[in-house]
C-alpha positions in Angstrom: 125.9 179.8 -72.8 129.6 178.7 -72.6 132.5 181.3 -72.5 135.9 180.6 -73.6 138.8 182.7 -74.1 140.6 181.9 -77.4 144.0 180.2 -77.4 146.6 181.4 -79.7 144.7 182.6 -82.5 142.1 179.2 -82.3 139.5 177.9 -79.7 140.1 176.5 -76.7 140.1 172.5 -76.1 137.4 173.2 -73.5 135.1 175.1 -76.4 136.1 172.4 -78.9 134.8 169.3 -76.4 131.3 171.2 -76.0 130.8 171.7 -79.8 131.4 168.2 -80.1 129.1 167.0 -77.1 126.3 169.1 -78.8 126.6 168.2 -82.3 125.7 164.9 -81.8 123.9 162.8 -84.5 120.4 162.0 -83.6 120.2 164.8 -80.5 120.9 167.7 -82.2 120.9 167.0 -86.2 120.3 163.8 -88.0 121.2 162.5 -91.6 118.3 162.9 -93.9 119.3 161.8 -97.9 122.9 163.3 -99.0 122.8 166.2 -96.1 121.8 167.0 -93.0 119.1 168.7 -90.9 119.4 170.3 -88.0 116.5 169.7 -84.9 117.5 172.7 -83.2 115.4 175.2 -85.2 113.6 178.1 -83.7 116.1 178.3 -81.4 118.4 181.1 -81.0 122.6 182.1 -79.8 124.4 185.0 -78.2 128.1 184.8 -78.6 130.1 186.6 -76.2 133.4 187.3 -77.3 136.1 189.4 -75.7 139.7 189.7 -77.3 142.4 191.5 -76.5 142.9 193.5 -79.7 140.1 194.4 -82.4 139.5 192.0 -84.7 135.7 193.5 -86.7 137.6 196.5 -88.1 141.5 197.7 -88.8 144.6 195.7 -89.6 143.6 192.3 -87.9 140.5 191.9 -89.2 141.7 188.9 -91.0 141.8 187.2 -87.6 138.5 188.0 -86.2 137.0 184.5 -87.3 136.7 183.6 -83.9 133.1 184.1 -83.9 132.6 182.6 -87.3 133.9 179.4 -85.4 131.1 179.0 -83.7 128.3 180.2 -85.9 128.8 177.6 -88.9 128.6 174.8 -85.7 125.4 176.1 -84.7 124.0 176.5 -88.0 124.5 173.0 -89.0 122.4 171.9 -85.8 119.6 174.5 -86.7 120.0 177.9 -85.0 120.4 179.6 -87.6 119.7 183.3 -85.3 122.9 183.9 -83.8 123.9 187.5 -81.8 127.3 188.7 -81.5 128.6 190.8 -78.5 131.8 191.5 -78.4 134.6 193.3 -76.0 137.4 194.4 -78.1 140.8 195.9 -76.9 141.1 194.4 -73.6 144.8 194.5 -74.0 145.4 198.1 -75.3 145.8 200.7 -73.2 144.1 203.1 -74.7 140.9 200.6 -76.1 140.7 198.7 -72.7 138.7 201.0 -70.9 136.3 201.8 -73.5 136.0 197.9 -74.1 133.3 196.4 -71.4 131.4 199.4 -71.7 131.0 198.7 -75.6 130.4 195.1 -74.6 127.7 196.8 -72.3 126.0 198.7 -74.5 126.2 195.5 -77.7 124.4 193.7 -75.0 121.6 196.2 -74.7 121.4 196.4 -78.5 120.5 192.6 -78.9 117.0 191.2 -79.9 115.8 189.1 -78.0 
């Protein structure tokens, strides 16, 4: 598990350099005809994610592809069972102190 905060609306340079140390061409997917397939089947993915406003629901919804960044990545090397958990509202008053305890209770939620 890696965790990452975003940077401006995108994924940090340190996420970025360990998506691209694990897709790697003959580790963790290899070429077969016009496509690819990925050798990391059967395996599975939490993401954490914290922000500091909402991003699943309301007006910013539109920006909450931060955990879509990651997903598409590690579908193309095979894990194609990937968990969200998310802590949402960090940086609103009102949301922040409901916000690790959601995270809390997503994380008790999962399948595993």
């Amino acid at each position: 598990m890696i965790a990452c905060p975003t940077w401006n609306f995108g994924i940090p340079p340190s996420l970025k350099t360990w998506i691209d140390y694990v897709v790697r061409a003959g580790k963790t997917f290899n070429y077969v005809g016009a496509g690819v397939e990925g050798l990391a089947k059967g395996k599975k993915a939490i993401l954490v994610l914290a922000s500091g406003g909402v991003f699943t629901e309301g007006p910013w919804k539109s920006w909450g592809f931060r955990g879509a960044v990651s997903a598409p990545d590690l579908g193309f090397i095979g894990i194609e069972d990937v968990q969200s958990v998310r802590a949402e509202g960090m940086n609103i008053p009102l949301l922040a102190i409901h916000a690790v305890p959601n995270g809390k209770k997503a994380v008790e939620a999962l399948v595993i």
